[in-house]
CHARMM internal coordinates of N, CA and C (Angstrom, degrees):
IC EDIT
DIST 1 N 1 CA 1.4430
DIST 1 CA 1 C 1.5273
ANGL 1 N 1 CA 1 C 107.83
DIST 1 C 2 N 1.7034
ANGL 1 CA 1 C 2 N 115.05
DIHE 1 N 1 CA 1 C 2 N 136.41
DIST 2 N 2 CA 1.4070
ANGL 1 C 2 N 2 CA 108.62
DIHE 1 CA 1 C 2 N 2 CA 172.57
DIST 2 CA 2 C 1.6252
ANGL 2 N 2 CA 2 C 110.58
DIHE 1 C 2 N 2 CA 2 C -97.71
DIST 2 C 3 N 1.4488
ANGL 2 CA 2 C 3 N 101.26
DIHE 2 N 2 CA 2 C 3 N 164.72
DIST 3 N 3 CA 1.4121
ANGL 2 C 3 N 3 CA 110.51
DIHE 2 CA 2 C 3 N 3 CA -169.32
DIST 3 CA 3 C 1.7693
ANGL 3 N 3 CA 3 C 100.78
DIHE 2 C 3 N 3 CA 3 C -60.80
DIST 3 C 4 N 1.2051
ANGL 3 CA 3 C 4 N 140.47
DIHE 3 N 3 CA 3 C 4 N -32.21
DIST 4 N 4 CA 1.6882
ANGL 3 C 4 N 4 CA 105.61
DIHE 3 CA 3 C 4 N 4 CA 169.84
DIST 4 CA 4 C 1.4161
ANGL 4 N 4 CA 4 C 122.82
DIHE 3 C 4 N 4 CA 4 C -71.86
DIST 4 C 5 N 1.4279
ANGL 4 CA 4 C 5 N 123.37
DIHE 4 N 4 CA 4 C 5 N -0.49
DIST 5 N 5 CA 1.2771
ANGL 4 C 5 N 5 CA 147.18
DIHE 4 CA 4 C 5 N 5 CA -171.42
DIST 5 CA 5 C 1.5985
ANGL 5 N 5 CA 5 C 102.98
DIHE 4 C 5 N 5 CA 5 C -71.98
DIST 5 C 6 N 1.4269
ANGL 5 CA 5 C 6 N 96.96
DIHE 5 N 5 CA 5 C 6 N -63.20
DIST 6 N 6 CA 1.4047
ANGL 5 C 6 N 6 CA 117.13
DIHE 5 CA 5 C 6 N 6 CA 164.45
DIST 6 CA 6 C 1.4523
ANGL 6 N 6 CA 6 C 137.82
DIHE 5 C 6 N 6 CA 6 C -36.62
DIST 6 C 7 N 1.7515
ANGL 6 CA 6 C 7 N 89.17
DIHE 6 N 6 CA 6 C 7 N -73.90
DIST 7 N 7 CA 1.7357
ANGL 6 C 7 N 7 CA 107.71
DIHE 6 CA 6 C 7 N 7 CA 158.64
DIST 7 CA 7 C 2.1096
ANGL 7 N 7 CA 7 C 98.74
DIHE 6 C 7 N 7 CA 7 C -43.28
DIST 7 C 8 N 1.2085
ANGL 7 CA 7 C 8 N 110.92
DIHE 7 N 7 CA 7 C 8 N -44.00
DIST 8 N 8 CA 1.4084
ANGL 7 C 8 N 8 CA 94.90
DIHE 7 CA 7 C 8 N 8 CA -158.93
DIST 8 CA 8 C 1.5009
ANGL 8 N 8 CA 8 C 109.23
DIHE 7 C 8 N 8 CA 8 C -67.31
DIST 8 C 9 N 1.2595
ANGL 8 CA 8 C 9 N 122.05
DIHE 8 N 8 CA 8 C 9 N -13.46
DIST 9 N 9 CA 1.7258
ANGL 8 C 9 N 9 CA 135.32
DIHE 8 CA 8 C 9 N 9 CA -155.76
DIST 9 CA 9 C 1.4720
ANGL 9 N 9 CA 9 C 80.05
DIHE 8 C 9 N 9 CA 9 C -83.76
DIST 9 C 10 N 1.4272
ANGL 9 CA 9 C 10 N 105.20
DIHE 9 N 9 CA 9 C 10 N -80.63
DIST 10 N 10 CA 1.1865
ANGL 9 C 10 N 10 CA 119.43
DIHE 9 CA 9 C 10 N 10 CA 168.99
DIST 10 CA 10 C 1.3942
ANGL 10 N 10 CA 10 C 124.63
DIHE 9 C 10 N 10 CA 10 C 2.09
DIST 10 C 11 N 1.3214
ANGL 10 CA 10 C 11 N 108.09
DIHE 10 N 10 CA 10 C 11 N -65.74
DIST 11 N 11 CA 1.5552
ANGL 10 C 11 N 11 CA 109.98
DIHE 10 CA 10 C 11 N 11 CA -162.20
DIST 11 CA 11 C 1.8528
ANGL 11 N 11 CA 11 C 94.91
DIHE 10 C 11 N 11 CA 11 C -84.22
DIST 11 C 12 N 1.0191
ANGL 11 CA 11 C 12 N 89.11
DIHE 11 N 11 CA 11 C 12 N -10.94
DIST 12 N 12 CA 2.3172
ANGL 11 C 12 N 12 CA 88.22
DIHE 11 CA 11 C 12 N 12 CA -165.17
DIST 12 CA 12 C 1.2030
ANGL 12 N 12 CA 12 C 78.07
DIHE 11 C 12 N 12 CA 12 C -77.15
DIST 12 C 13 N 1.7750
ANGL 12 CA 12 C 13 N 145.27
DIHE 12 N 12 CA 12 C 13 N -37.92
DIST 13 N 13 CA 1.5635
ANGL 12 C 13 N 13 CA 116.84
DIHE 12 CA 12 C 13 N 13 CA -127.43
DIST 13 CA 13 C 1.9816
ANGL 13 N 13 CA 13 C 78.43
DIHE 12 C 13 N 13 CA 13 C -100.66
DIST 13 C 14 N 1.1976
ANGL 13 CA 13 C 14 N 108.62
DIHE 13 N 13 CA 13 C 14 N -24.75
DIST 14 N 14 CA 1.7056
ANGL 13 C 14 N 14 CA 114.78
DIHE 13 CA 13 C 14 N 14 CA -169.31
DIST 14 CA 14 C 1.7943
ANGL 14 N 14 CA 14 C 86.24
DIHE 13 C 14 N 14 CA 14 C -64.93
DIST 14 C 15 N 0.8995
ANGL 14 CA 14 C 15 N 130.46
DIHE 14 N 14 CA 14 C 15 N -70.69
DIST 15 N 15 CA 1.4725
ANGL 14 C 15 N 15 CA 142.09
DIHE 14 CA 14 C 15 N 15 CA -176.07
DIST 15 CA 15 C 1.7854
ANGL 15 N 15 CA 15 C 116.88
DIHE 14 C 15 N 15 CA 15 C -32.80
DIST 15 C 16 N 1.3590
ANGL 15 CA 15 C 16 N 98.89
DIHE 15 N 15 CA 15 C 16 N -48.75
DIST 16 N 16 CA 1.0432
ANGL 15 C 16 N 16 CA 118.30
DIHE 15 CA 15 C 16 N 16 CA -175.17
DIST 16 CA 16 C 2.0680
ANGL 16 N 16 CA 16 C 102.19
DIHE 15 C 16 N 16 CA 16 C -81.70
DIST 16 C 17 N 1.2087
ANGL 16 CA 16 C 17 N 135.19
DIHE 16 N 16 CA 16 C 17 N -66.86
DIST 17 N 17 CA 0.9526
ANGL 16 C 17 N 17 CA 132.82
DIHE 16 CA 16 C 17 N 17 CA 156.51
DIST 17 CA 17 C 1.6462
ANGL 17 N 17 CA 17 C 110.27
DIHE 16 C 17 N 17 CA 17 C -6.64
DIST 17 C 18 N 1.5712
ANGL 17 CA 17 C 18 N 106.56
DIHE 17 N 17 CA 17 C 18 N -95.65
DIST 18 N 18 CA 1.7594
ANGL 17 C 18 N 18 CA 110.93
DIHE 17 CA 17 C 18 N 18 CA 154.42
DIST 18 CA 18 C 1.0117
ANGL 18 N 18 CA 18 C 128.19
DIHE 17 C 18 N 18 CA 18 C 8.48
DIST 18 C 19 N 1.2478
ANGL 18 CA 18 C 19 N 115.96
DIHE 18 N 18 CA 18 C 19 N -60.48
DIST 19 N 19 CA 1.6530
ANGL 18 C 19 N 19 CA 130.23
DIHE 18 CA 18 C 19 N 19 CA -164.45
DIST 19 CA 19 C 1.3911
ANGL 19 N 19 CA 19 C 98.69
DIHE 18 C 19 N 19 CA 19 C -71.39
DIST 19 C 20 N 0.8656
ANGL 19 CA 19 C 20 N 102.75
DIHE 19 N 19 CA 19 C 20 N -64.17
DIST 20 N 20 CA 1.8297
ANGL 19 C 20 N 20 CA 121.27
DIHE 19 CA 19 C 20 N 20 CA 179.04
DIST 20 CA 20 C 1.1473
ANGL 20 N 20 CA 20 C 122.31
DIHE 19 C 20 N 20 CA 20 C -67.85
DIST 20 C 21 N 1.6101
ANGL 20 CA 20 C 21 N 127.57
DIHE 20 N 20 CA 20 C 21 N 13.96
DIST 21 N 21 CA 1.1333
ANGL 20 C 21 N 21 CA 133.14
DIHE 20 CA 20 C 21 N 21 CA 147.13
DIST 21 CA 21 C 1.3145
ANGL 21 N 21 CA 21 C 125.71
DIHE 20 C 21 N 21 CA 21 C -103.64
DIST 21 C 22 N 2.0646
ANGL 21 CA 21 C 22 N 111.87
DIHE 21 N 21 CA 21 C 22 N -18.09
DIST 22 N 22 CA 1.0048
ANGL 21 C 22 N 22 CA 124.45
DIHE 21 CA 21 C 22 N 22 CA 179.60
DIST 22 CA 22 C 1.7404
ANGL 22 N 22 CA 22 C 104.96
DIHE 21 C 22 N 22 CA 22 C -69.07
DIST 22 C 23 N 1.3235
ANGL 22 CA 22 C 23 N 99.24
DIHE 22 N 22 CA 22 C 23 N -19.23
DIST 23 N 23 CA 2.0531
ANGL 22 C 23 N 23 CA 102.03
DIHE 22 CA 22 C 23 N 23 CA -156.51
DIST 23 CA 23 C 1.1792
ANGL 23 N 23 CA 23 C 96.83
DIHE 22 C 23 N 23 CA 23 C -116.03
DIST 23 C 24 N 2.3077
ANGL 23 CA 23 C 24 N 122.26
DIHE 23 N 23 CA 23 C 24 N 25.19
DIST 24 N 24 CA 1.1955
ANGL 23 C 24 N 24 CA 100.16
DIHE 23 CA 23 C 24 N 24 CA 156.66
DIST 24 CA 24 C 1.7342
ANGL 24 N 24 CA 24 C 114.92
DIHE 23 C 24 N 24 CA 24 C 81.52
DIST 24 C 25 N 1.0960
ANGL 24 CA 24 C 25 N 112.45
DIHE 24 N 24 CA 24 C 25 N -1.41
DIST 25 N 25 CA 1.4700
ANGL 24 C 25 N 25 CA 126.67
DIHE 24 CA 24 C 25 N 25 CA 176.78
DIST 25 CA 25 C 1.7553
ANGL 25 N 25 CA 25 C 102.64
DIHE 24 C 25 N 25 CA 25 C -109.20
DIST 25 C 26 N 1.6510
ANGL 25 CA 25 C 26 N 96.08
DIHE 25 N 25 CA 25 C 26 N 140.05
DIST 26 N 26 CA 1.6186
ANGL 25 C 26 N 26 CA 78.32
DIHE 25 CA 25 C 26 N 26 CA 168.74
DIST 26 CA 26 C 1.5187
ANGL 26 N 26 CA 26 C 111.86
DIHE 25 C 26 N 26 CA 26 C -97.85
DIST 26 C 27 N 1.5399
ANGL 26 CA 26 C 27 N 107.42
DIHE 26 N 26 CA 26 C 27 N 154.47
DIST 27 N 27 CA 1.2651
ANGL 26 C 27 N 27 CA 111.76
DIHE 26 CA 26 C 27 N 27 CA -178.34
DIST 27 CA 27 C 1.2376
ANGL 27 N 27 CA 27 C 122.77
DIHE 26 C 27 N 27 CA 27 C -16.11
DIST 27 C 28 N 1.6923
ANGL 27 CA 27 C 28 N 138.47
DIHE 27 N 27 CA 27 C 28 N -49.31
DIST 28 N 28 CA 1.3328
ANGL 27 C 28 N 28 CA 131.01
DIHE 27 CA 27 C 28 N 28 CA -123.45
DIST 28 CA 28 C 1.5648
ANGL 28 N 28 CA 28 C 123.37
DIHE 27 C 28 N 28 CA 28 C 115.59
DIST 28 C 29 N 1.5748
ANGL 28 CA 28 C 29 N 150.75
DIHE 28 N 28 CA 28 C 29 N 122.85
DIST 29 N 29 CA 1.1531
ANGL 28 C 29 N 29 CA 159.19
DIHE 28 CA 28 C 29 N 29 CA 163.25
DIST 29 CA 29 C 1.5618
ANGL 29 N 29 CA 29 C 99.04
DIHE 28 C 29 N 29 CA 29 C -32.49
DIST 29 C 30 N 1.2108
ANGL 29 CA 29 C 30 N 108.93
DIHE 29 N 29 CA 29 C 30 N -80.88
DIST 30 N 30 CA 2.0011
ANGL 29 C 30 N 30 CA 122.84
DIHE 29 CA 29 C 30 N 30 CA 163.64
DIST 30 CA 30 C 1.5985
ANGL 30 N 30 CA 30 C 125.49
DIHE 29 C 30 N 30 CA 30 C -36.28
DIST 30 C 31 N 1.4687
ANGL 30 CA 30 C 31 N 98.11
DIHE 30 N 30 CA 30 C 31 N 90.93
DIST 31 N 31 CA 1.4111
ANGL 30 C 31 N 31 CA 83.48
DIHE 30 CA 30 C 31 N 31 CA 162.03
DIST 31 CA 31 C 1.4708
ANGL 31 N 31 CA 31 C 124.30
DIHE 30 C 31 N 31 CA 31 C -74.88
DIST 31 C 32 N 1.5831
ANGL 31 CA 31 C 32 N 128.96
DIHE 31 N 31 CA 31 C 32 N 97.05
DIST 32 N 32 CA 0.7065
ANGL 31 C 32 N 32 CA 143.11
DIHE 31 CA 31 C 32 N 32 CA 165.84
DIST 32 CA 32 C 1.9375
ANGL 32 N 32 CA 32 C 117.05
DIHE 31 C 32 N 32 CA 32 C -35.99
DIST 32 C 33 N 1.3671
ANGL 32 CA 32 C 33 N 118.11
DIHE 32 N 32 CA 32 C 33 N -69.42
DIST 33 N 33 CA 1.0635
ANGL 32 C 33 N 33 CA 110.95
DIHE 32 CA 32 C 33 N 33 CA 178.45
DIST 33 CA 33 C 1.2382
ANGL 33 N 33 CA 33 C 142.58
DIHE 32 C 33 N 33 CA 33 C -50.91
DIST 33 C 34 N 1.6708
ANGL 33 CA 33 C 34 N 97.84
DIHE 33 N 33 CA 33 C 34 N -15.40
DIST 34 N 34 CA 1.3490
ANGL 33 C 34 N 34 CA 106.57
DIHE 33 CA 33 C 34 N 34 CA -143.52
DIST 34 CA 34 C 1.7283
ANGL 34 N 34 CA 34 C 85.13
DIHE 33 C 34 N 34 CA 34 C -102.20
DIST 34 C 35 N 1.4455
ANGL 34 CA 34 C 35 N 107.74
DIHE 34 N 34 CA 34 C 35 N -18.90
DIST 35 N 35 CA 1.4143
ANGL 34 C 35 N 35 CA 127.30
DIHE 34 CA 34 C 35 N 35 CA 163.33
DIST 35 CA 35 C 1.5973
ANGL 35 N 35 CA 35 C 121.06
DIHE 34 C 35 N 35 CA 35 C -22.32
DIST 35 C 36 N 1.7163
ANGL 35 CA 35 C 36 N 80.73
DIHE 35 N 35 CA 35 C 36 N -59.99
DIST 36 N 36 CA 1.3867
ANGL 35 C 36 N 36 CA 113.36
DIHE 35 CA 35 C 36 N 36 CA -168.68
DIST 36 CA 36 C 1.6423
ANGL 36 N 36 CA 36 C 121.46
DIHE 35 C 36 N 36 CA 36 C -68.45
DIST 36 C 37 N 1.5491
ANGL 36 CA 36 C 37 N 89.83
DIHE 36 N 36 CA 36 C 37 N -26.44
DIST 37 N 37 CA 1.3229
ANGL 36 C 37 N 37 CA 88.62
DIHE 36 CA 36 C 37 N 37 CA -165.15
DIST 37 CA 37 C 1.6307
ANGL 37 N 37 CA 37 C 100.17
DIHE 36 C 37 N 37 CA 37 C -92.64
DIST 37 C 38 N 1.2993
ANGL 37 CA 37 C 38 N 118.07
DIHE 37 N 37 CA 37 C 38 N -21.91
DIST 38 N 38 CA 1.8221
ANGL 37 C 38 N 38 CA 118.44
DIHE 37 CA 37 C 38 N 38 CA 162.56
DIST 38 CA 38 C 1.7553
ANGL 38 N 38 CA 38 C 115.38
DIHE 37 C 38 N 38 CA 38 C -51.82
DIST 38 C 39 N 1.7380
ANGL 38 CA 38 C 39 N 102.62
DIHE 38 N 38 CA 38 C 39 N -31.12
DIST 39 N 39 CA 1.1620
ANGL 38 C 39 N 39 CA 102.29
DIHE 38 CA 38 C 39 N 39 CA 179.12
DIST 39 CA 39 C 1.8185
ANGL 39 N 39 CA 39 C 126.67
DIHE 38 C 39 N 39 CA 39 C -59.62
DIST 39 C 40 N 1.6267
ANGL 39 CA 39 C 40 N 79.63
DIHE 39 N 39 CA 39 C 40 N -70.87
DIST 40 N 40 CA 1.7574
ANGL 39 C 40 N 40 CA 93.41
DIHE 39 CA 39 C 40 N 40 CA 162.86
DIST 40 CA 40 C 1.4304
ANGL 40 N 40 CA 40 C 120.64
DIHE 39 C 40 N 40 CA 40 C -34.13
DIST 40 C 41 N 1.1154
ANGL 40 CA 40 C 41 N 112.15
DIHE 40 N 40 CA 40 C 41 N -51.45
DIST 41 N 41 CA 1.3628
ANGL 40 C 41 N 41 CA 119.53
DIHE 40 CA 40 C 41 N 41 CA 163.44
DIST 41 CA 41 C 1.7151
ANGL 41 N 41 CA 41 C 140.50
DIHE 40 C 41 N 41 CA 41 C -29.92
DIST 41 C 42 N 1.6486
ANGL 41 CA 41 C 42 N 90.12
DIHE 41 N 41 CA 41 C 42 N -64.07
DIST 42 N 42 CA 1.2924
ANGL 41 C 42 N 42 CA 118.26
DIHE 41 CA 41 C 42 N 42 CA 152.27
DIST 42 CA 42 C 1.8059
ANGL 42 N 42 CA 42 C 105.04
DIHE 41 C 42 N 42 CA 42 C -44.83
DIST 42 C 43 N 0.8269
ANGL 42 CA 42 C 43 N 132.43
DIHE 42 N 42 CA 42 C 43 N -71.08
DIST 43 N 43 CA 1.2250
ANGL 42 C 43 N 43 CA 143.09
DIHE 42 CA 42 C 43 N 43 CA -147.85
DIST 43 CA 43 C 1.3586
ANGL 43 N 43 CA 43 C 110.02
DIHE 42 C 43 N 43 CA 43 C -73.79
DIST 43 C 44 N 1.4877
ANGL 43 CA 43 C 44 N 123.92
DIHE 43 N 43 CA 43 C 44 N -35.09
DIST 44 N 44 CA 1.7307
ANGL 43 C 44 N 44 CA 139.91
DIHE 43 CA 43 C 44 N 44 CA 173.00
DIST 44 CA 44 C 0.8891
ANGL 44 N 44 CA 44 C 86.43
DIHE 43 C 44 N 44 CA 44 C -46.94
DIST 44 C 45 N 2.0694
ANGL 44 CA 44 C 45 N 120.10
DIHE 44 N 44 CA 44 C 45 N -81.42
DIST 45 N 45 CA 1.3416
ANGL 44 C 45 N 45 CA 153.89
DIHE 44 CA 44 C 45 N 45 CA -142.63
DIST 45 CA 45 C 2.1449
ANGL 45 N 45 CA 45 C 95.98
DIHE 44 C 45 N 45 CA 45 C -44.41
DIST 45 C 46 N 1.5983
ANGL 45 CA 45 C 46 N 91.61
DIHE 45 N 45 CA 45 C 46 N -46.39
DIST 46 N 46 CA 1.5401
ANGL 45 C 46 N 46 CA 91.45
DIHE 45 CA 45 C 46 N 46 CA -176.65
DIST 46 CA 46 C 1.4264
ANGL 46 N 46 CA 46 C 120.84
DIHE 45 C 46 N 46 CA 46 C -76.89
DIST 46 C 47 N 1.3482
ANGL 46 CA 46 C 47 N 110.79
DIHE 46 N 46 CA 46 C 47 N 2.17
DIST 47 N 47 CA 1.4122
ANGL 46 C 47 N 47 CA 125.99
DIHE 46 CA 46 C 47 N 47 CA -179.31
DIST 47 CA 47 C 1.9263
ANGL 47 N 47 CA 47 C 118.11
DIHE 46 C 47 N 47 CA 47 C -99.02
DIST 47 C 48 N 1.3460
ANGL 47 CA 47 C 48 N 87.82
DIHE 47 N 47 CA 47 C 48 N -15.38
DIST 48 N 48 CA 1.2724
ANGL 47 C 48 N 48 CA 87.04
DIHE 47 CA 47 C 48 N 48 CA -173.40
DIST 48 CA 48 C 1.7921
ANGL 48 N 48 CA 48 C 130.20
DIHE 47 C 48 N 48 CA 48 C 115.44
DIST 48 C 49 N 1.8760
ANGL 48 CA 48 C 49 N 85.35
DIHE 48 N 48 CA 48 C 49 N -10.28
DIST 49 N 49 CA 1.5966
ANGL 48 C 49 N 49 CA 113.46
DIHE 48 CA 48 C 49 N 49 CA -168.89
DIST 49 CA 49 C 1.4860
ANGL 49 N 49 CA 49 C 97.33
DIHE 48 C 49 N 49 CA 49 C -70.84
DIST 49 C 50 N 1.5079
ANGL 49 CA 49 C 50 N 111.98
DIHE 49 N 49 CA 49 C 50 N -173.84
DIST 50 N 50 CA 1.3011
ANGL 49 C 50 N 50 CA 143.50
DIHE 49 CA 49 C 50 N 50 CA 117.28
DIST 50 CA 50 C 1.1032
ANGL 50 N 50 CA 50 C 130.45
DIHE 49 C 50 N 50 CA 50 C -20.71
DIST 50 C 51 N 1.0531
ANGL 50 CA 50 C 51 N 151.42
DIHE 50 N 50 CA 50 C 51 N 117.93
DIST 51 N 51 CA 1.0683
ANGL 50 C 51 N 51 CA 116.29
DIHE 50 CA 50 C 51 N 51 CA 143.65
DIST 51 CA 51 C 2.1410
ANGL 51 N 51 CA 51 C 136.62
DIHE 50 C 51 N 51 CA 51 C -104.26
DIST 51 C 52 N 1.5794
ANGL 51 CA 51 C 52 N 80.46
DIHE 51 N 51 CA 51 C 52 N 102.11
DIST 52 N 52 CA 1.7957
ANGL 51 C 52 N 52 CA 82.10
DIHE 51 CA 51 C 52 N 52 CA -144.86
DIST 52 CA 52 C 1.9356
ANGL 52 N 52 CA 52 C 90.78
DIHE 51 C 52 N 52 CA 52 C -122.21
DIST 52 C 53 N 1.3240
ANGL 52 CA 52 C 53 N 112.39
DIHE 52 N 52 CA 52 C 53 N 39.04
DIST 53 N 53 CA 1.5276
ANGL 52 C 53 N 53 CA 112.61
DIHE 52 CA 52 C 53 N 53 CA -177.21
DIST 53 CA 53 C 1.4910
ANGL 53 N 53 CA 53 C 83.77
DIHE 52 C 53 N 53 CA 53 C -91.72
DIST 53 C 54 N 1.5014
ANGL 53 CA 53 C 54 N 114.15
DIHE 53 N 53 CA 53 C 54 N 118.85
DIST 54 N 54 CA 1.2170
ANGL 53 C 54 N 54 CA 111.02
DIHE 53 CA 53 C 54 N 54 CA -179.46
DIST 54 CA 54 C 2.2523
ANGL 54 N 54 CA 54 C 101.30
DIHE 53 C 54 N 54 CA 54 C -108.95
DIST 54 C 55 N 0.9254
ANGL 54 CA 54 C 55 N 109.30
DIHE 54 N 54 CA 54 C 55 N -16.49
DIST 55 N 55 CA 1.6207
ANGL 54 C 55 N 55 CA 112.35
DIHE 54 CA 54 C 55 N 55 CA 166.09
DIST 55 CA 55 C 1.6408
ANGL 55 N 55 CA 55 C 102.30
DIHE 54 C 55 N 55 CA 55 C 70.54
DIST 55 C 56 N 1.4030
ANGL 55 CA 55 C 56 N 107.49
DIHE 55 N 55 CA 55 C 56 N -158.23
DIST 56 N 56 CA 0.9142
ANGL 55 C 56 N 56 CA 114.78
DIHE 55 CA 55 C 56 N 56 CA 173.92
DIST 56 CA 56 C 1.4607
ANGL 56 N 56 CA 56 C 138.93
DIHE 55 C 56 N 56 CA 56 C -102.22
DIST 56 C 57 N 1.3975
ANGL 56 CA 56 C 57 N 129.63
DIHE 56 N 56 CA 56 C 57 N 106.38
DIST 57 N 57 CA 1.2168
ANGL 56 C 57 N 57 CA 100.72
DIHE 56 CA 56 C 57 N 57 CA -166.21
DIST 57 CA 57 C 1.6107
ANGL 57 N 57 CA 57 C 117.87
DIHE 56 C 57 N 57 CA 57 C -94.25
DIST 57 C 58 N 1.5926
ANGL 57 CA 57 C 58 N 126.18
DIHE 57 N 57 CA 57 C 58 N -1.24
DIST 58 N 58 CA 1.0225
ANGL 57 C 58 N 58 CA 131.72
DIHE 57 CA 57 C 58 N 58 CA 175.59
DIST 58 CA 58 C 1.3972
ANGL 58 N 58 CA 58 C 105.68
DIHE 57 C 58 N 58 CA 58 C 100.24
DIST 58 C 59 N 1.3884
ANGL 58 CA 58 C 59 N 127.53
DIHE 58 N 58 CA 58 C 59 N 14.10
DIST 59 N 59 CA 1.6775
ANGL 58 C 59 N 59 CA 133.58
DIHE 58 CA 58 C 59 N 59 CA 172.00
DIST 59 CA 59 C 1.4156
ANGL 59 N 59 CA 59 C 104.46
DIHE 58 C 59 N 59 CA 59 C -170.09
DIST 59 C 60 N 1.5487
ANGL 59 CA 59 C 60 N 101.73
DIHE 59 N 59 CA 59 C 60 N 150.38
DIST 60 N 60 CA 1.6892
ANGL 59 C 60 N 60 CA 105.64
DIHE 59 CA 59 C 60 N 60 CA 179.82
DIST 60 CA 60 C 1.7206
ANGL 60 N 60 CA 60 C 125.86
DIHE 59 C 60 N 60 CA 60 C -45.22
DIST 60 C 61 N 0.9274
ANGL 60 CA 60 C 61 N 127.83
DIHE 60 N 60 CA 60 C 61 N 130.41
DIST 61 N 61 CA 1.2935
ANGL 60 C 61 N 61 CA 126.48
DIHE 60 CA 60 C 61 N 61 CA 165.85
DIST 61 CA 61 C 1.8482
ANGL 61 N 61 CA 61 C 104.84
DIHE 60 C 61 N 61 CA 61 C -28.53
DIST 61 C 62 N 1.5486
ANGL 61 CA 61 C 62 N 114.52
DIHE 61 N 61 CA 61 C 62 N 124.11
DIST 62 N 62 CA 1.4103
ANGL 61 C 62 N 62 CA 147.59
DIHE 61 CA 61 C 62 N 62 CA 161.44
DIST 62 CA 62 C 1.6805
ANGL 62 N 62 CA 62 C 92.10
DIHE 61 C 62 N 62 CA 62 C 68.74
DIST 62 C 63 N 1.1095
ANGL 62 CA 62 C 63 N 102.85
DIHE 62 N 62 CA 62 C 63 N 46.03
DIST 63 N 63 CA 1.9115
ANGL 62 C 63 N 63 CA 112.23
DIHE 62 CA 62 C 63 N 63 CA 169.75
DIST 63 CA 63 C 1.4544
ANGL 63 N 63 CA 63 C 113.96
DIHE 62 C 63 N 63 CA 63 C -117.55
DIST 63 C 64 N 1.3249
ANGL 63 CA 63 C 64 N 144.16
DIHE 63 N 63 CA 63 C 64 N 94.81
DIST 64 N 64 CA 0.7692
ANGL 63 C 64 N 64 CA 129.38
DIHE 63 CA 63 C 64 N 64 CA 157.91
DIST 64 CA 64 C 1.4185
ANGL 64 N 64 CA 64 C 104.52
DIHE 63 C 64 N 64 CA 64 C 127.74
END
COOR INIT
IC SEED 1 N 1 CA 1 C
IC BUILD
């Protein structure tokens, strides 16, 4: 998988999460996104990057 592939999982599983909080459901056991964002990660790290894709976690950084 390439990294917009990723970003794209990414953004469906954030989307999808969303939805399912809007309708009163909880997300899911799996954090899916957060999946995603170990992935990307993975994938910088093999590039030579950072690995500093910190994604979304659904609240401000050191809140909560």
């Amino acid at each position: 998988m390439d990294m917009n592939q990723l970003f794209h999982h990414h953004q469906i599983a954030l989307m999808t999460a969303n939805h399912a909080r809007q309708m009163g459901r909880p997300p899911g056991g799996f954090d899916l996104a957060h999946h995603y964002v170990t992935l990307i990660n993975h994938f910088r790290e093999s590039r030579g990057l950072l690995p500093d894709f910190a994604g979304y976690a659904g609240h401000a950084p050191g809140v909560g």
